[in-house]
Structure formats: C-alpha cells, structure tokens
VEXGU-582657 format. One record per residue (C-alpha): x negated, y negated, z; residue in one letter. Coordinates in nm, 3 decimals, decimal comma. Layout:
xx:yy:zz:residu
X:Y:Z:A
...
This chain:
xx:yy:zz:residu
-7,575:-14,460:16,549:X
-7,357:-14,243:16,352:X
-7,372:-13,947:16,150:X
-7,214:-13,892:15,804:X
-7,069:-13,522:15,747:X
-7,042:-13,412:15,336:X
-6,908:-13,151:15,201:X
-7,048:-13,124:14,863:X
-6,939:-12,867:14,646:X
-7,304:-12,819:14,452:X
-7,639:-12,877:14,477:X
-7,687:-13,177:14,261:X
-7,453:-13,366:14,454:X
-7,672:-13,392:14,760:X
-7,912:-13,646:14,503:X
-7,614:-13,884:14,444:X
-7,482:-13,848:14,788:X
-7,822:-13,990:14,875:X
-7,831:-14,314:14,654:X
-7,499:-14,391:14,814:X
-7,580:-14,361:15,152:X
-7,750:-14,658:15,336:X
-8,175:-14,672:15,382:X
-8,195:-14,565:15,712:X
-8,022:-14,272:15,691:X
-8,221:-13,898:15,617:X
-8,040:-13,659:15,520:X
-7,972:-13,303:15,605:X
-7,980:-12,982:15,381:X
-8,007:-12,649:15,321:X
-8,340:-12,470:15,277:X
-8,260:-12,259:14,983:X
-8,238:-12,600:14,797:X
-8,595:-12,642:14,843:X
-8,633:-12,373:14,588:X
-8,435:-12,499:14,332:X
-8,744:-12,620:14,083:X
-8,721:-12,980:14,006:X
-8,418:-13,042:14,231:X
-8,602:-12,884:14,563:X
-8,899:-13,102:14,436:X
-8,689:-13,409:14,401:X
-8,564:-13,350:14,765:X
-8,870:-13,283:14,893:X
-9,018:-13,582:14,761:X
-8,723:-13,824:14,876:X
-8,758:-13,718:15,257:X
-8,465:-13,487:15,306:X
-8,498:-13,287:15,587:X
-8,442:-12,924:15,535:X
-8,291:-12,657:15,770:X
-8,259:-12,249:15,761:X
-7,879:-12,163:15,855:X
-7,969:-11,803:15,879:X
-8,170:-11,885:16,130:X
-7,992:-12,077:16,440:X
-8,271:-12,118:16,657:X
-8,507:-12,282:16,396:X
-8,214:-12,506:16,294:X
-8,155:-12,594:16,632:X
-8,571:-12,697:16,629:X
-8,566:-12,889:16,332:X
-8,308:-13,101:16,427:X
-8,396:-13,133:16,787:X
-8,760:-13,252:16,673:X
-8,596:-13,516:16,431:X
-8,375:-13,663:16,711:X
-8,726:-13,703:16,949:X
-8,894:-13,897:16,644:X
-8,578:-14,065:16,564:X
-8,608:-14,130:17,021:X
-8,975:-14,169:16,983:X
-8,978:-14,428:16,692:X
-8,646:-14,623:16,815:X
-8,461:-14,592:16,494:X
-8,135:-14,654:16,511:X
C-alpha cells in the first residue's frame, strides 16, 4: 500500500492527475470542488472521494470509513 501526495495548483488538475494514476487508486479532494458545475459532476461521477477541511472531525470520518472498506473489502 502506498499513498500518493499532489499538490496541484488548480482544480482541473485533479481530472488529469487521475488518468495518470494507477486503477486501484481513489482519490482524495476537497469538497468545495464538488460544486464546481461540470467539474464537481465529473468528480463525482469518477469516484473521488470528497472531504470538508473546515471541518477536522468529519475529515477525520470520511477517511477513517474509507480505510475500514478499503480493511473490509481487502484492497490493497
């Protein structure tokens, strides 16, 4: 397992960043890009998981429940 850290500079990138990355891999953004019209829609739609930075503790959720289905489904 490994994790892959991005700094992207704007929102688009986070669609190219995800062709480039391999299958099994989700990744992780911000939720104010889910508001973005088509581009929150194309995110949505590809299986990006989204998390609220302004709020710690339902960050910390999100990506605690993705690591027990990630545990629960043995993905590696």
């Amino acid at each position: 397992p490994y994790v892959i850290v991005c700094n992207h500079q704007a929102s688009l990138d986070l669609l190219g960043m995800a062709e480039v990355i391999p299958e099994r891999c989700v990744p992780i953004a911000k939720k104010e890009l889910l508001y973005l019209g088509t581009v929150g829609w194309a995110c949505w739609l590809s299986g990006i998981i989204f998390i609220d930075r302004h709020n710690r503790d339902t960050a910390i959720d999100v990506i605690s429940q993705t690591a027990r289905a990630m545990r629960r489904e043995n993905v590696r």
